[in-house]
N, C-alpha and C positions, 0 to 999 in steps of 0.2 A: 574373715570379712562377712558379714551379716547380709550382705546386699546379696542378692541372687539373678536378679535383670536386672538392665538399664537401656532403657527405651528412648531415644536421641533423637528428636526432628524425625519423627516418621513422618513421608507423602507417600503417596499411593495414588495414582491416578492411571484411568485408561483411559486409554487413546481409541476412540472410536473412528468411523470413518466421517462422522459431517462435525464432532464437536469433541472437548477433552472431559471426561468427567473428573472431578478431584473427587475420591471420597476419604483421604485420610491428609487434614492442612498442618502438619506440625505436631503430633503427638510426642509429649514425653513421661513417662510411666517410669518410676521405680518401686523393685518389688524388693522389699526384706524375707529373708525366712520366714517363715509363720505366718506370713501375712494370707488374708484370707481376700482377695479382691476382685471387688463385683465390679460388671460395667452395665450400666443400664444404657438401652435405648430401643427407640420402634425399629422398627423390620424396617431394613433398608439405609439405617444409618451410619454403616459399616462396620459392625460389631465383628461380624465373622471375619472379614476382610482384616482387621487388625490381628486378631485372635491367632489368623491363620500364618501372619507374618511374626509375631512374637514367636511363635514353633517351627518358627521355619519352613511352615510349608509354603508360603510363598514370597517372593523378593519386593522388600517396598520401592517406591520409584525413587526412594533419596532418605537418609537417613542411616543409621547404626543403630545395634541390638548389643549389647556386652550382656551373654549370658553365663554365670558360672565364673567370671573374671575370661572370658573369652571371646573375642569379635565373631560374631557369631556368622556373619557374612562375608570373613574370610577364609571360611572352611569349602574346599568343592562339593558338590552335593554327595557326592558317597560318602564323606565325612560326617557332615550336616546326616546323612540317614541313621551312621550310629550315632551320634550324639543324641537325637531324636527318641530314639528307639531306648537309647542307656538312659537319659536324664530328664526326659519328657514323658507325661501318657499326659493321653486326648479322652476327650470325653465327646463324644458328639451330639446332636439332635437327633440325628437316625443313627441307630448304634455302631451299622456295619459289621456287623458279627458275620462270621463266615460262616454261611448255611450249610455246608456240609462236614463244618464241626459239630463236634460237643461241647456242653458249657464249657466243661473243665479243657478242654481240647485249646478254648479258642483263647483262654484266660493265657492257658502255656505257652501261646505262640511266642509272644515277644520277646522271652526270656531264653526257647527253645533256639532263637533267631540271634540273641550275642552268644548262644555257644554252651549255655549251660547244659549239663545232664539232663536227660528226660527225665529220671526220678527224682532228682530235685524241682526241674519246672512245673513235673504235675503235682507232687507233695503242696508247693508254693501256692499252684490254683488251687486244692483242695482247704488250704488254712482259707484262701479268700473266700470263696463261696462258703464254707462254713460260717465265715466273721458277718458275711450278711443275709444270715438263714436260708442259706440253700446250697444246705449239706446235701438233698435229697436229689440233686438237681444234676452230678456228675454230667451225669451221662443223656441230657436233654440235649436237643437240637435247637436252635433257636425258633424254629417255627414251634416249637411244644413250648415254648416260655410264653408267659403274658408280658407286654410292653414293658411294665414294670420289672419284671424280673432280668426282660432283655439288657436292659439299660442300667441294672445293678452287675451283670456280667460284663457290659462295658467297663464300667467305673473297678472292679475287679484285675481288667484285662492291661489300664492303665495304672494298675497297682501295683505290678506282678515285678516287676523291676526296682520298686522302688525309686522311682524316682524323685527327682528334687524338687520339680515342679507338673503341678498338673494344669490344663487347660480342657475349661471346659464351654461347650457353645450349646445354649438354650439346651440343657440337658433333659428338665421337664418339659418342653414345647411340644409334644405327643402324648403325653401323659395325661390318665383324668386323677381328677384331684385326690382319691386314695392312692392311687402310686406316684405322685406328686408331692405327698407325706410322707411318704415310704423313703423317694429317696432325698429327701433334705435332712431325711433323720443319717441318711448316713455319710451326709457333707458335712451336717452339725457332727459328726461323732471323726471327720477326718479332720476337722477345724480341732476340735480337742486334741487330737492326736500331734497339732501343731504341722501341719501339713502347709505346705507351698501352694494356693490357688488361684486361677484368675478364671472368672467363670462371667461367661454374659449371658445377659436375660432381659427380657422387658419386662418381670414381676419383680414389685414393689417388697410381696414376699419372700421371696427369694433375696433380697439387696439386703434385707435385714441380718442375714447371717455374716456380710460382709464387715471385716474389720475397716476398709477404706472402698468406697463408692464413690464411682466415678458417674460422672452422666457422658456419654459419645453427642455432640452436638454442634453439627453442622462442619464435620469432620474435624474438631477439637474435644479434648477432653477437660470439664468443669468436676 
């Protein structure tokens, strides 16, 4: 089956103390393999908030997720953390790299974490950091990387598995515009590779790599 998600009436609302805010009215999203897809919108339209519920990391207020050919909201949450962890990587805004890894350290975790060999986990981080020129970089800490390089060890880190799909939120939204080039060069060369993504962003250049663009608006998706 070519499908990979399927996005069902998503709501999303909190419940505050004086009012309800809805920020997600009905979304439904389907992803093919290979598909490359962007969601545009301004800060605050619930981009992350969706983002974060297609991966599971958090429960929409109504709705169903068939990820994989799997109810993805039928699973308890220790199941939901491998499936996560097996068939997901995340890409974030702030990378979250653990400061008191190494590059290559922090690439191997997720992979260290279903169970594989440490010599295959770090072999695995060492082909990614090579694949996006920072073979020289092992053994850096993330405070010795520049934003740029941080956030290609990211994208690395959510590689390291293989996964089937990736997710990514405003990956450049800290970046100045040379590692802003840097890494769409190497979303444009995962998009070749035929990679699974759903990536949001408010740049216009960034949507252009997308195979299918959505706009988020007014908590529906156009």
């Amino acid at each position: 089956m070519n499908k990979i998600l399927d996005a069902q009436d998503i709501h999303k609302t909190y419940f505050l103390k004086n009012e309800d805010v809805n920020v997600l009215q009905g979304i439904n999203l389907e992803v093919n393999r290979g598909d490359f897809v962007v969601i545009l919108g301004p800060s605050g339209s619930g981009k992350s908030t969706l983002l974060n519920i297609l991966g599971s990391l958090d429960y929409p207020t109504r709705g169903r997720i068939w990820f994989d050919d799997q109810d993805l909201f039928a699973h308890h949450d220790h199941e939901l953390s491998r499936i996560r962890n097996a068939k997901i990587g995340f890409v974030f805004q702030f990378h979250h790299l653990l400061s008191e890894f190494t590059a290559l350290e922090n690439i191997a975790l997720p992979k260290l974490e279903l169970g594989a060999k440490s010599r295959d986990a770090y072999a695995r981080a060492g082909e990614l950091l090579e694949k996006f020129g920072m073979a020289d970089k092992h053994n850096r800490f993330p405070d010795e990387l520049s934003g740029g390089e941080r956030q290609r060890v990211a994208v690395a880190r959510a590689l390291v598995n293989d996964p089937l799909l990736i997710l990514a939120d405003e990956p450049t939204g800290n970046l100045d515009s040379a590692n802003t080039a840097k890494l769409l060069g190497v979303f444009a060369r995962l998009k070749q590779e035929n990679r699974t993504i759903i990536l949001v962003t408010h740049s216009l250049d960034i949507a252009k790599l997308g195979t299918n663009v959505y706009n988020l608006k007014e908590g529906r998706l156009i």
